[in-house]
DOPA-563291 format. One line per field, with one value per residue (C-alpha): x, y, z; residue number from 1. Coordinates in steps of 0.2 Angstrom, whole numbers, plus 5000, padded with zeros to 4 digits. Example, Ala and Ser with C-alpha at 12.3 -4.5 7.8 and 13.67 -1.06 7.14 Angstrom:
REM DOPA-563291
xx = 5062,5068 .
yy = 4978,4995 .
zz = 5039,5036 .
seq = 1,2 .
This chain:
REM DOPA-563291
xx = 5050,5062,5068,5067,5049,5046,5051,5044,5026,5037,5046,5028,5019,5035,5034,5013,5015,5031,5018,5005,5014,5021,5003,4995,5009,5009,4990,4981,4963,4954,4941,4927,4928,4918,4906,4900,4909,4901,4904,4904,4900,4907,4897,4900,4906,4899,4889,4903,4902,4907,4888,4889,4875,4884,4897,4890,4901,4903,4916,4921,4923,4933,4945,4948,4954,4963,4975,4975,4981,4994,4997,5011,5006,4997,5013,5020,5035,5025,5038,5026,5012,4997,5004,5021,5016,5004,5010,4999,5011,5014,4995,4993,5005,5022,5039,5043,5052,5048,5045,5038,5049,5041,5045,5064,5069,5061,5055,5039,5040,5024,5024,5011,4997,4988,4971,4963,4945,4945,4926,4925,4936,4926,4943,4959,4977,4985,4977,4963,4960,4949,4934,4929,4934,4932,4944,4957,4967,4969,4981,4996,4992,4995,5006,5024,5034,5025,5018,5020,5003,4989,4973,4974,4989,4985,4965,4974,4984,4972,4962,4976,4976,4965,4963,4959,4949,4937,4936,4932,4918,4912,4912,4905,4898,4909,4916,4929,4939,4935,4943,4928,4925,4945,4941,4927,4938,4950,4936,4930,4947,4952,4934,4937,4953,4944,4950,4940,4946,4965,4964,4958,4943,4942,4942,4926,4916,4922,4933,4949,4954,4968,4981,4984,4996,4986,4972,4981,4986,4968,4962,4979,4972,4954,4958,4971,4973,4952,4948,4957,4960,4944,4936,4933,4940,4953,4954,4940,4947,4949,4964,4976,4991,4999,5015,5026,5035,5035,5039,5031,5039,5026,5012,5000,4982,4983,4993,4976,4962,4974,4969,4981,4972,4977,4996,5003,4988,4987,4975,4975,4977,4972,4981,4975,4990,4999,5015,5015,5016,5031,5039,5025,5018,5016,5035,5041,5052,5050,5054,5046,5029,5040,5048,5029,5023,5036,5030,5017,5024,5038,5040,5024,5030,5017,5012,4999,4988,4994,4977,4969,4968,4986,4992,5001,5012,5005,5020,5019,5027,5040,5027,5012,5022,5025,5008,5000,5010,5006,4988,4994,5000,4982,4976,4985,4974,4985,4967,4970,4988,4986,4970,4972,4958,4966,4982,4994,4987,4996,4998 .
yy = 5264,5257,5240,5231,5235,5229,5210,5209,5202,5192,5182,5182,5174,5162,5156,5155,5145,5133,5132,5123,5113,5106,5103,5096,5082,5077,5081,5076,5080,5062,5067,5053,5046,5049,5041,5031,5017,4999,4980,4968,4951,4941,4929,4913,4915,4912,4924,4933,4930,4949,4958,4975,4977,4987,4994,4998,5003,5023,5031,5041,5026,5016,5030,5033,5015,5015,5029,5021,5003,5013,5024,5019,5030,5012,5006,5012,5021,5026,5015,4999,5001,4986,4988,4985,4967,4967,4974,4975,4971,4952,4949,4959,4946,4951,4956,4939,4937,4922,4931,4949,4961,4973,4987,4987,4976,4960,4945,4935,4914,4915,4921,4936,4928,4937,4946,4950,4939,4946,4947,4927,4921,4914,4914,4924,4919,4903,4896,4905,4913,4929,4924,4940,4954,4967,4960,4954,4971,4974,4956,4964,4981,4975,4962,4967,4959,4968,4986,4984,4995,4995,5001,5012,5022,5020,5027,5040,5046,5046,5056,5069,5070,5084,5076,5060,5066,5076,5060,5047,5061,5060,5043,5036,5049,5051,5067,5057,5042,5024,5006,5001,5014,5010,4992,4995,5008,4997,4982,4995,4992,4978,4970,4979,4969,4956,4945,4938,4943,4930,4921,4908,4918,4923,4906,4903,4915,4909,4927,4917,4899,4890,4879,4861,4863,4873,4860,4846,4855,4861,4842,4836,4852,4845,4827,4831,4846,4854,4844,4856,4871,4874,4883,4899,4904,4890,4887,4876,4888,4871,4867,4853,4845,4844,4833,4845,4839,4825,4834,4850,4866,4876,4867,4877,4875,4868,4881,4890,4878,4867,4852,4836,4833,4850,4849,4852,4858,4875,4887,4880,4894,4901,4898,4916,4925,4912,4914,4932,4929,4915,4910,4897,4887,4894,4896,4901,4885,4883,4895,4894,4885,4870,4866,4864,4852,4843,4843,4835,4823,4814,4822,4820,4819,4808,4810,4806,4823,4819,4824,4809,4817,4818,4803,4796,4806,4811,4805,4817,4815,4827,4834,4833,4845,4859,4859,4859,4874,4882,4880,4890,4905,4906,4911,4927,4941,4958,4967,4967,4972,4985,4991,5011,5013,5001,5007,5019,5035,5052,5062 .
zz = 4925,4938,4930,4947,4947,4931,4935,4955,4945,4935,4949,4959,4945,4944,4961,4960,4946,4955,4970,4960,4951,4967,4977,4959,4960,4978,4979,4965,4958,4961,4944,4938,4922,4906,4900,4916,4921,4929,4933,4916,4917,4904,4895,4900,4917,4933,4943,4953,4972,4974,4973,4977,4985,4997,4988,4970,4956,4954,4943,4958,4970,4957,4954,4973,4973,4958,4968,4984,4974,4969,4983,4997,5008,5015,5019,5035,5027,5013,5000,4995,4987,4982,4963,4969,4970,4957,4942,4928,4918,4925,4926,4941,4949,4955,4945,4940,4958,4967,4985,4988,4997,5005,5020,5025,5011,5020,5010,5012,5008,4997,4979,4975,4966,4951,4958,4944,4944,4962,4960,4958,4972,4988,4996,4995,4999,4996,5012,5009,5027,5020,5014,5007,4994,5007,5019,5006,5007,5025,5026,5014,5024,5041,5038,5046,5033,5017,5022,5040,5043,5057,5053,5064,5058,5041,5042,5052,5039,5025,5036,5036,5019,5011,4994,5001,5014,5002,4989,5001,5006,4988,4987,5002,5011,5025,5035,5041,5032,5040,5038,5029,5017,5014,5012,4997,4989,4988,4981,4968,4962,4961,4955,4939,4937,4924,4912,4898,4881,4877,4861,4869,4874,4855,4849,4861,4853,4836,4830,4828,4824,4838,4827,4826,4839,4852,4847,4854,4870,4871,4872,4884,4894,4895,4898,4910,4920,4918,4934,4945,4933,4927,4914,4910,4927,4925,4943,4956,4969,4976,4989,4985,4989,4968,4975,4977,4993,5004,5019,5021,5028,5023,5030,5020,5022,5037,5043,5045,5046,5061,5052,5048,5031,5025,5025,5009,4999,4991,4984,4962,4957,4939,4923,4915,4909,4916,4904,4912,4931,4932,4944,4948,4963,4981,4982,4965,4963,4946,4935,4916,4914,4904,4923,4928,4914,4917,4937,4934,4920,4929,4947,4957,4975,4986,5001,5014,5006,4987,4977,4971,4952,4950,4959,4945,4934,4917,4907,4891,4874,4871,4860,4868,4882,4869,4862,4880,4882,4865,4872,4891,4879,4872,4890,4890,4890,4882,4883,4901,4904,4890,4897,4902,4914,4929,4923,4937,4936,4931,4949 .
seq = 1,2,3,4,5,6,7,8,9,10,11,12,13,14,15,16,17,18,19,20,21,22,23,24,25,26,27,28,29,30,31,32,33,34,35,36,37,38,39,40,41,42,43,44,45,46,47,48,49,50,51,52,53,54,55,56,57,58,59,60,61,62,63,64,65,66,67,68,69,70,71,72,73,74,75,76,77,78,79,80,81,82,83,84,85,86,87,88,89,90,91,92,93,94,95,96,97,98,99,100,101,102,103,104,105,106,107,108,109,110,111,112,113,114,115,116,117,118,119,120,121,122,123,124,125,126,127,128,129,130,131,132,133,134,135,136,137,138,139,140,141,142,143,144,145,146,147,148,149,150,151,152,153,154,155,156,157,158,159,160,161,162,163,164,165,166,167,168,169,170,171,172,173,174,175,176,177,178,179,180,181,182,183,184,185,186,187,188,189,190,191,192,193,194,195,196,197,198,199,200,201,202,203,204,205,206,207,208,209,210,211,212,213,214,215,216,217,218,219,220,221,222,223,224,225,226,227,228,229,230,231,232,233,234,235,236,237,238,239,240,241,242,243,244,245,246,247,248,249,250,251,252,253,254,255,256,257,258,259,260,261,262,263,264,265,266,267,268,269,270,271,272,273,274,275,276,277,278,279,280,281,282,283,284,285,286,287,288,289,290,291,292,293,294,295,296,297,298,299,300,301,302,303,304,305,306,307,308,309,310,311,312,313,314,315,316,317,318,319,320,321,322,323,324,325,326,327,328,329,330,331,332,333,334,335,336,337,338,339,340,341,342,343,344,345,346,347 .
């Protein structure tokens, strides 16, 4: 037998195999999880503002918005992805950077916030101008500075993409790819983003002890700072002016709402997994949560907005201050940043 007959199947099979290889990692198999997935409440919280009456929970649906979370092809040059603000790792907040930087290298002049909770929140965005869950994801999308999308473009693209194409099919229903069915694939998502398991959750249910120390800062937590950062959510989802500034350049609320009263004051935002998604207020001014307590013990800035409930400084022991904190690491939940299904999946 002719030797160069004898490896022509050999260098077929080799460039067959090669060819797969390459469509399985830049097309990948969107496949449903098992067992069955769905939407848990945990005891003790509120009922969620999100419902799902039009967008119920299906393994298929969450998996489809798991890739696209994690897919830059929502970017307009394909380089940013959701996840590349919201890393699980930092609480689904940002990389511990104060400001975003999204397509061609530019910077926003708000911090990420953490979006786990999603399914809670009656309003999104420091300023909270999206009222709705749905409508949350299309901002960072079509917002010049981070993924420089328009709907337009970006439901064009998914609508060129085979795998996408035939998941969205299977999830929704749909011969062709619309904003909406993006928008709810991207809820399915993020709604399973929930925290409800840190120590201090543990304690709750009576599965561990807090010490002295984190007992103290439990009870300077509730006499002090419960008002605005409420439990178990550890947020009103209030807007307040917290004496940051006396005069504003980032008007804030008001920037939004057009109205005078609102200059200065901020989404409060949760303290879950605070010690993971420093830098912390609206512009990522302070560094590590010590520089906050501090805030709010001797360098309350008034002003004509300057909430009511922090209008006077807090004037903390030294001790008080690290017990107060030993309490803030209690809130962060490792079940979630650990938590494989709404990790980055495998392509």
């Amino acid at each position: 037998m002719n030797i160069k007959y004898y490896f022509i199947p050999l260098f077929i099979l080799f460039f067959y195999l090669l060819a797969c290889k390459k469509a399985t990692v830049s097309n990948p198999t969107i496949t449903p999880y098992s067992p069955s997935i769905s939407f848990q409440h945990p005891t003790g919280f509120p009922d969620p503002v999100y419902t799902f009456d039009s967008n119920e929970v299906t393994n298929i649906r969450f998996r489809l918005g798991k890739f696209l979370f994690f897919d830059p092809i929502l970017s307009s040059d394909s380089t940013v992805s959701c996840a590349a603000c919201h890393a699980q790792s930092h609480g689904f907040a940002d990389h511990n950077i104060p400001f975003s930087k999204g397509v061609g290298g530019q910077f926003g002049n708000r911090n990420a916030p953490p979006i786990f909770n999603a399914a809670w929140m009656p309003e999104f965005f420091w300023d909270g101008r999206v009222h709705r869950l749905d409508d949350f994801s299309m901002g960072p999308i079509t917002n010049p500075i981070e993924m420089n999308e328009t709907s337009v473009h970006v439901i064009k693209k998914l609508n060129r993409n085979t795998y996408y194409r035939k998941h969205f099919k299977l999830a929704y229903g749909v011969d062709s790819i619309t904003e909406l069915s993006l928008r709810r694939a991207l809820s399915q998502y993020m709604s399973m983003l929930i925290s409800s398991n840190s120590k201090y959750d543990q304690y709750l249910a009576g599965k561990i002890n807090l010490s002295t120390s984190e007992l103290n800062g439990l009870s300077i937590f509730t006499s002090n700072c419960a008002t605005c950062h409420k439990p178990p959510l550890f947020t009103d989802f209030s807007f307040r002016n917290n004496g940051l500034d006396t005069v504003f350049l980032d008007q804030g609320r008001a920037a939004y709402t057009k109205n005078n009263s609102d200059i200065g004051k901020f989404k409060v935002p949760t303290l879950r997994n605070i010690e993971l998604t420093y830098p912390y207020m609206h512009d990522g001014r302070y560094i590590g949560l010590m520089d906050v307590i501090n805030h709010y013990s001797t360098g309350i800035h008034p002003s004509a907005t300057l909430d009511k409930s922090i209008a006077t400084n807090l004037k903390l022991s030294t001790t008080d201050k690290k017990d107060l904190l030993k309490f803030l690491f209690t809130l962060t939940d490792y079940t979630l940043i650990s938590d494989t299904l709404v990790a980055e999946p495998k392509r």
